[in-house]
C-alpha positions in Angstrom: -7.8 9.9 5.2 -8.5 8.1 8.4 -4.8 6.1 9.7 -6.8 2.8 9.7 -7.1 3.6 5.6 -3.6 4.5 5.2 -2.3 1.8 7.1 -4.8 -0.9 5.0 -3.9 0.7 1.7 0.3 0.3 2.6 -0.2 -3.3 3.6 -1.8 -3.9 0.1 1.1 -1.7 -1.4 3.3 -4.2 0.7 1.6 -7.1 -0.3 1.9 -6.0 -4.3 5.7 -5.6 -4.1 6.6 -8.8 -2.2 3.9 -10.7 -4.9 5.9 -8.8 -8.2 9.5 -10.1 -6.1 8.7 -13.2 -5.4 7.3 -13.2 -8.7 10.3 -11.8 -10.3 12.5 -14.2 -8.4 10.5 -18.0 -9.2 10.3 -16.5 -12.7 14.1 -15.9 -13.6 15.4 -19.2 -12.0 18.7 -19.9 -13.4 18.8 -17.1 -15.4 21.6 -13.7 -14.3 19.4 -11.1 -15.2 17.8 -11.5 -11.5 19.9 -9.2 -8.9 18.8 -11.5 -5.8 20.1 -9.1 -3.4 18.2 -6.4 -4.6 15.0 -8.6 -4.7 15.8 -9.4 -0.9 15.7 -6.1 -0.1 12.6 -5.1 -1.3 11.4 -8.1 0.1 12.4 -7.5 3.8 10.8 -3.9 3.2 7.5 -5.4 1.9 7.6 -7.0 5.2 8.6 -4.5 7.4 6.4 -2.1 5.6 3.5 -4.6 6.2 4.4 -5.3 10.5 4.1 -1.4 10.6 0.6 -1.0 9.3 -0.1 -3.8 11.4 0.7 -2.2 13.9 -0.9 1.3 13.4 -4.2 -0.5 12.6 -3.1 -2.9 16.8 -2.8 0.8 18.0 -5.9 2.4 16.6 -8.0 -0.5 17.4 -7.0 -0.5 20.8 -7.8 3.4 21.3 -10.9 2.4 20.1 -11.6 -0.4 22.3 -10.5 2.3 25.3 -12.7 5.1 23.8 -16.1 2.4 24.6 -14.7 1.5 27.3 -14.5 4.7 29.0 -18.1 5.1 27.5 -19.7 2.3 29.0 -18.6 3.9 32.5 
């Protein structure tokens, strides 16, 4: 698999857990049953998680851009 695939397929992955803990969290207002650290957690690594595939996909599209650039010379 191509990084540009992986990285798309982790920011959905990302995207799914912060949805569920946000989910999880507006769901159980009021009610102990909800660790809100724990849900904090996973929601700072959703995020981070997400910025990182970001990135992969900044990086690989600017190789890219250099590869046609170089091209067109």
């Amino acid at each position: 698999m191509d990084p540009i695939s992986t990285a798309r397929y982790g920011m959905m992955a990302a995207t799914q857990a912060l949805s569920v803990s946000a989910g999880r969290v507006a769901g159980m207002a009021g009610d102990n049953s909800v660790d809100y650290a724990a849900e904090a957690v996973t929601q700072i690594q959703a995020k981070q998680s997400f910025k990182a595939d970001a990135a992969v996909i900044k990086v690989a599209d600017e190789m890219m851009q250099s590869l046609l650039d170089l091209q067109k010379t």
